[in-house]
LOMI-840497 format. One record per residue: x, y, z of N, C-alpha, C in turn; residue in three letters. Coordinates in steps of 0.2 Angstrom, whole numbers, padded with zeros to 4 digits, always signed. Example, Ala and Ser with C-alpha at 12.3 -4.5 7.8 and 13.67 -1.06 7.14 Angstrom:
2
+0066-0028+0039+0062-0022+0039+0066-0016+0039Ala/+0064-0011+0035+0068-0005+0036+0064+0000+0039Ser/
***
This chain:
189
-0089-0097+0093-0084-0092+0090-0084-0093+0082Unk/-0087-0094+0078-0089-0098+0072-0094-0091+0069Unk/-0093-0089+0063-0097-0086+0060-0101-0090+0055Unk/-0109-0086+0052-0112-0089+0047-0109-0086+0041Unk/-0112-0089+0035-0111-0085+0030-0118-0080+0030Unk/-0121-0079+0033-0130-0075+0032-0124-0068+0036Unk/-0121-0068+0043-0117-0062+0046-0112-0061+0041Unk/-0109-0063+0036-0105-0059+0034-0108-0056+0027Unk/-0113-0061+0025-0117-0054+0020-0120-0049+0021Unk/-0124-0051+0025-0126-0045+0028-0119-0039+0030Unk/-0115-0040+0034-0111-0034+0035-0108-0032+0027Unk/-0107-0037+0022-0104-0034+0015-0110-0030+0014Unk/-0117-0030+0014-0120-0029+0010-0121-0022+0013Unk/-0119-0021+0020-0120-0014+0024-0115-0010+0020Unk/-0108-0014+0019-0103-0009+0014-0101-0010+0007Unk/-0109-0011+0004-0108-0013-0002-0102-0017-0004Unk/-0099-0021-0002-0093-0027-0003-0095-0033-0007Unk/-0093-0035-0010-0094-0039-0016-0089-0047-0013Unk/-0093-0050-0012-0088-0057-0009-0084-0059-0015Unk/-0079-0060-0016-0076-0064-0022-0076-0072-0019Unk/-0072-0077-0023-0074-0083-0022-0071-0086-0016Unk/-0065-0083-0015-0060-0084-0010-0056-0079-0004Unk/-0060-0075-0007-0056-0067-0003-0059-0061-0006Unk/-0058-0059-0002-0059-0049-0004-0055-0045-0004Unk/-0054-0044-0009-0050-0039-0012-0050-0031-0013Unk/-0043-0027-0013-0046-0018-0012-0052-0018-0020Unk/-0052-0020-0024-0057-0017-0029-0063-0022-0027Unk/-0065-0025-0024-0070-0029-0021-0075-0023-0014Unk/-0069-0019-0014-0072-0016-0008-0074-0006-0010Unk/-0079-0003-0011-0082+0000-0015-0076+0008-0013Unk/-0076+0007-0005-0073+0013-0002-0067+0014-0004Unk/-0063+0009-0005-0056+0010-0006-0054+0013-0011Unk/-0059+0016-0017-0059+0020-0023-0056+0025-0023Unk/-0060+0030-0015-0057+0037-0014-0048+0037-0014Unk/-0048+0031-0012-0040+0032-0006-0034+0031-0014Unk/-0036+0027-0021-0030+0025-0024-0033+0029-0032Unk/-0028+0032-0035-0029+0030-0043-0031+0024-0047Unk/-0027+0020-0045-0028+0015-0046-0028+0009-0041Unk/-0032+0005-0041-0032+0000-0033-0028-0007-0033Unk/-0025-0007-0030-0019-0012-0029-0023-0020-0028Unk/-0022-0025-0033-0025-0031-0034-0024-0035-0027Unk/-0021-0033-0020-0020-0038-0016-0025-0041-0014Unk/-0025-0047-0009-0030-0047-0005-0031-0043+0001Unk/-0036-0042+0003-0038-0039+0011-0042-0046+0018Unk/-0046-0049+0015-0048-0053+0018-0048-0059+0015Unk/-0046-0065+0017-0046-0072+0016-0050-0077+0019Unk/-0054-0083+0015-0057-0086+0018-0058-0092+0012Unk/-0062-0098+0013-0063-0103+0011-0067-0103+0005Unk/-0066-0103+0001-0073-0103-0004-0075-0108-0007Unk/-0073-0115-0002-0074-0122-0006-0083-0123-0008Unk/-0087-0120-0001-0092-0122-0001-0098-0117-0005Unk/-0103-0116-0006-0110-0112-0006-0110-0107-0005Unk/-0108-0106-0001-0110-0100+0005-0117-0099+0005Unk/-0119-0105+0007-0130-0104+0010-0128-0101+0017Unk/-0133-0099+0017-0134-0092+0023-0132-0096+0030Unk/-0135-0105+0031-0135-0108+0038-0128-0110+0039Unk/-0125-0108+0033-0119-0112+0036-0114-0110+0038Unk/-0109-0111+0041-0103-0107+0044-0097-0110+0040Unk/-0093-0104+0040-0087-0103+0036-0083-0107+0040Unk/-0079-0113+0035-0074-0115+0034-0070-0115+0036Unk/-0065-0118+0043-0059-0116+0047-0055-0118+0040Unk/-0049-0111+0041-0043-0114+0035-0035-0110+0040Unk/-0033-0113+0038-0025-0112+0042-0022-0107+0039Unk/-0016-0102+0042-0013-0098+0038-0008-0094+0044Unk/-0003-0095+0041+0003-0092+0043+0003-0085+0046Unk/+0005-0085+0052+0002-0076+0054+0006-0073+0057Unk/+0011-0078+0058+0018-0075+0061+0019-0073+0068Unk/+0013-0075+0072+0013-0074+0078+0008-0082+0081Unk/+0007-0082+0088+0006-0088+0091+0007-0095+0089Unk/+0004-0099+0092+0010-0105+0093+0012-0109+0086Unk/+0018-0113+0085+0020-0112+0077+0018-0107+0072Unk/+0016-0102+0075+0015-0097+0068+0009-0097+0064Unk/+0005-0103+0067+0001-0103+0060-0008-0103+0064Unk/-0011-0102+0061-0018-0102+0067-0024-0104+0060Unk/-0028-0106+0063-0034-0110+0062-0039-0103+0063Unk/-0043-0102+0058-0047-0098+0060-0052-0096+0051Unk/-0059-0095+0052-0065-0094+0046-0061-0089+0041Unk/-0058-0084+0045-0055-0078+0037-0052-0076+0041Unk/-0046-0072+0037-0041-0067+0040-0041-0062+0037Unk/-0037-0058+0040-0036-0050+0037-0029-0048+0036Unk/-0026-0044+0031-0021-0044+0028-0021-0037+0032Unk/-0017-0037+0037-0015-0029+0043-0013-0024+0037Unk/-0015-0019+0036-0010-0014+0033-0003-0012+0037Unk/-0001-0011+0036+0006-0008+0036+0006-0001+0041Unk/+0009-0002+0048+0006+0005+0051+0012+0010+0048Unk/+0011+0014+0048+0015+0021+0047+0020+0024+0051Unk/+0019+0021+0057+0025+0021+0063+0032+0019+0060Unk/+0032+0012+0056+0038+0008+0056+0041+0010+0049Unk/+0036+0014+0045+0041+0015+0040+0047+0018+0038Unk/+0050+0016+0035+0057+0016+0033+0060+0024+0029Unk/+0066+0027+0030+0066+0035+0028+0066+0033+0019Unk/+0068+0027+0015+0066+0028+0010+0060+0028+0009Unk/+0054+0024+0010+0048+0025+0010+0044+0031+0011Unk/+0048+0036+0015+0044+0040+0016+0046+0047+0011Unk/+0053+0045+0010+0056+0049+0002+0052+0046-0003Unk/+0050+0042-0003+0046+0039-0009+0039+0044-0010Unk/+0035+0044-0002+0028+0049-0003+0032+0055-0007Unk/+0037+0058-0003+0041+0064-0003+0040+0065-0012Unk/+0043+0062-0016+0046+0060-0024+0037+0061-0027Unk/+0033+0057-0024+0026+0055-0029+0022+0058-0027Unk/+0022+0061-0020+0018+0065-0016+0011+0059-0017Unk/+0010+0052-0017+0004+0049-0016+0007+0043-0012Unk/+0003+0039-0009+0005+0033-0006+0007+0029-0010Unk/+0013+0026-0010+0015+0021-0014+0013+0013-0013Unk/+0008+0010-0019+0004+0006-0019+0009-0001-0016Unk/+0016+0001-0016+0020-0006-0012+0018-0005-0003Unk/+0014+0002+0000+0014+0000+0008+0009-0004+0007Unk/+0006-0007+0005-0001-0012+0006-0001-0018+0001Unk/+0007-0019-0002+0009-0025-0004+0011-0031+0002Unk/+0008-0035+0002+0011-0039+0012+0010-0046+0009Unk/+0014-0049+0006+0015-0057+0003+0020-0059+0008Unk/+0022-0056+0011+0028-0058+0020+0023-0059+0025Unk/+0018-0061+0026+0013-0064+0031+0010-0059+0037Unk/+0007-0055+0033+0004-0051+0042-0003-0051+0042Unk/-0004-0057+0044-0011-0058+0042-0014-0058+0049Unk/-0022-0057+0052-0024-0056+0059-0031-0064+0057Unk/-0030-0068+0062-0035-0069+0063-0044-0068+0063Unk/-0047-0070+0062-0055-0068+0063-0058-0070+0063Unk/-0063-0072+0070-0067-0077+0074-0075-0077+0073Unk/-0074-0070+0073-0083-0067+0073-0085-0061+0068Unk/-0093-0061+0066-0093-0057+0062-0092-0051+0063Unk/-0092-0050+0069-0091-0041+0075-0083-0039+0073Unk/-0079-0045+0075-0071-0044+0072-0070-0043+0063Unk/-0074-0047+0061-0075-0044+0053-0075-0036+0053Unk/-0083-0034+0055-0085-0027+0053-0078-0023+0056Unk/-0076-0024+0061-0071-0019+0066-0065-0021+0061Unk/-0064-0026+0059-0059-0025+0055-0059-0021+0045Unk/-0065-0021+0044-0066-0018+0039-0065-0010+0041Unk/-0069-0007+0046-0069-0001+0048-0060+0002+0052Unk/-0056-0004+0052-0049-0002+0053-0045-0001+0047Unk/-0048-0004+0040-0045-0001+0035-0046+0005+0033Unk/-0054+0005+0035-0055+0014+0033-0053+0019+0034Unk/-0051+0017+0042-0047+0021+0045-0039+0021+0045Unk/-0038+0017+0042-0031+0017+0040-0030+0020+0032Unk/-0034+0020+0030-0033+0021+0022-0035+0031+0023Unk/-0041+0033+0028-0041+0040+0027-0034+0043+0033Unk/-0030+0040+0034-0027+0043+0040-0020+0044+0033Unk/-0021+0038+0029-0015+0040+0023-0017+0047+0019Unk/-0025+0047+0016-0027+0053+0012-0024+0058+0016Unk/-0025+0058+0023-0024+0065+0028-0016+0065+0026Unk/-0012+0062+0026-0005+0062+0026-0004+0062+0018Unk/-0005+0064+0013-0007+0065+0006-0013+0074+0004Unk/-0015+0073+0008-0018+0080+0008-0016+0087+0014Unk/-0011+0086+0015-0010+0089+0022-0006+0095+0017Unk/-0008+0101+0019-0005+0107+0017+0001+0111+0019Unk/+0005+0108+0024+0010+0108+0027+0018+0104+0023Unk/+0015+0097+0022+0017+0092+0018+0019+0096+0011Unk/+0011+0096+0009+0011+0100+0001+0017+0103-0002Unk/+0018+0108+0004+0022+0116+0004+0029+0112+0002Unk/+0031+0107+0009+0039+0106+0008+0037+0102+0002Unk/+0034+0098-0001+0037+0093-0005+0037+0098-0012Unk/+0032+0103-0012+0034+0109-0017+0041+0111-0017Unk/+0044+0113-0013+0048+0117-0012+0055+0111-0012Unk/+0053+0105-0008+0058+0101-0011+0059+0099-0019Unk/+0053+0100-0023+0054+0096-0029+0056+0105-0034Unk/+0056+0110-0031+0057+0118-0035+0064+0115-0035Unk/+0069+0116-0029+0075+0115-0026+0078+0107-0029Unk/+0076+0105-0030+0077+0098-0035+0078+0099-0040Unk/+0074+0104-0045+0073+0105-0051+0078+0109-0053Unk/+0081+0113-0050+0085+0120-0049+0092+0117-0049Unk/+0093+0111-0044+0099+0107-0045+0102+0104-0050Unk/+0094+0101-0054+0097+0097-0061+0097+0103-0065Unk/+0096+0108-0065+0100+0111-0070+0103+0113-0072Unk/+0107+0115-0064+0115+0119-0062+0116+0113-0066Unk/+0117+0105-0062+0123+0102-0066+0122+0101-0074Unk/+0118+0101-0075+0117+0099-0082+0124+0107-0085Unk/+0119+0112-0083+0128+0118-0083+0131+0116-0083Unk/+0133+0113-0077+0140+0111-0073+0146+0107-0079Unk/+0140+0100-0079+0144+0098-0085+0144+0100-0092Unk/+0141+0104-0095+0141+0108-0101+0147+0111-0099Unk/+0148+0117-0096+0154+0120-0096+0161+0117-0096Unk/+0161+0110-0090+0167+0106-0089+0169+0103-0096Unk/+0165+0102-0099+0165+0099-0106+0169+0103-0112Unk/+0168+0110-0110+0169+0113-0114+0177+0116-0114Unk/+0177+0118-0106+0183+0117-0103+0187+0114-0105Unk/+0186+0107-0105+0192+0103-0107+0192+0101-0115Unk/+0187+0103-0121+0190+0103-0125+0194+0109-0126Unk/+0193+0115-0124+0196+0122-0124+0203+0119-0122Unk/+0206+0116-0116+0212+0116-0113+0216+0111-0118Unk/+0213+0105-0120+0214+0101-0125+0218+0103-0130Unk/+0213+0109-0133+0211+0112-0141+0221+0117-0140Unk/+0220+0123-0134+0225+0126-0133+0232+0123-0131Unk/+0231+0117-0127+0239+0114-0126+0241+0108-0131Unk/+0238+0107-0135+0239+0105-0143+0240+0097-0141Unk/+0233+0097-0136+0232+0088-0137+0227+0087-0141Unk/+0230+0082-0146+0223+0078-0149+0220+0073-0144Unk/+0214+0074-0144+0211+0070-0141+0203+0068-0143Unk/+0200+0063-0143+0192+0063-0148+0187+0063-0141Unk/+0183+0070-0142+0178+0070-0137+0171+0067-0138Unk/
***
């Protein structure tokens, strides 16, 4: 249950993926271009980069907190950094798309440990391609025409808001130096 380092270049090189020294990163990973403006510096995969990386040799067990099984911490070549499912999100996160209409670069922020173990390189590739697919199911929820509509029509109706008050208070303003002015208070506005 040990991978080489020769299976895990090979699969980068299948997705063009650039190894860094100790992990791989969204900007180490050539797909994640389409999904951001600019691509969040986190890591995505973790692993040891003490040694060479020659083709014969297998990747380095290194420990790492995962927040699940026994004491929380597991022994294993590289992990993967879960993205964040979309089920669990929170109503201000989802005001937040609402607000910027893009994914906000904090859901694929995970410094709080959701990290998944990774034994083989078959688990590697299947976890590369669960990014993929998690990163176009956010484009789809960013591109959806449905979405678009309300978040147009919330941000018209938003707009139309801040200008009543900005009236609002102009006029209130105006009001009380008027009421001021005629019932012969001084007052400094």
């Amino acid at each position: 249950m040990s991978m080489r380092w020769k299976e895990i270049k090979e699969i980068c090189k299948k997705y063009d993926i650039s190894l860094g020294f100790n992990d791989i990163r969204f900007a180490d990973i050539p797909f994640t271009k389409q999904f951001f403006k600019r691509r969040p510096k986190y890591q995505v995969f973790l692993y040891d980069g003490d040694i060479y990386k020659h083709d014969f040799e297998y990747l380095p067990t290194i420990q790492r907190y995962t927040g699940s099984g026994n004491g929380n911490y597991e022994n294993a070549p590289m992990f993967f950094n879960i993205p964040n499912s979309y089920e669990g999100l929170s109503s201000w996160e989802i005001d937040e798309f609402l607000e910027k209409g893009t994914m906000p670069q904090s859901h694929f922020r995970k410094w709080y440990g959701k990290w998944r173990a990774i034994y083989t390189a078959k688990e590697f590739e299947k976890a590369i391609l669960e990014l993929k697919e998690h990163l176009e199911l956010g484009t789809k929820i960013q591109t959806s025409s449905d979405l678009k509509q309300y978040r147009e029509q919330y941000l018209k109706i938003k707009k139309e808001l801040e200008q009543k008050q900005l009236e609002m208070d102009s006029i209130k303003k105006k009001y009380k130096q008027c009421f001021c002015k005629q019932a012969g208070i001084v007052n400094d506005f």
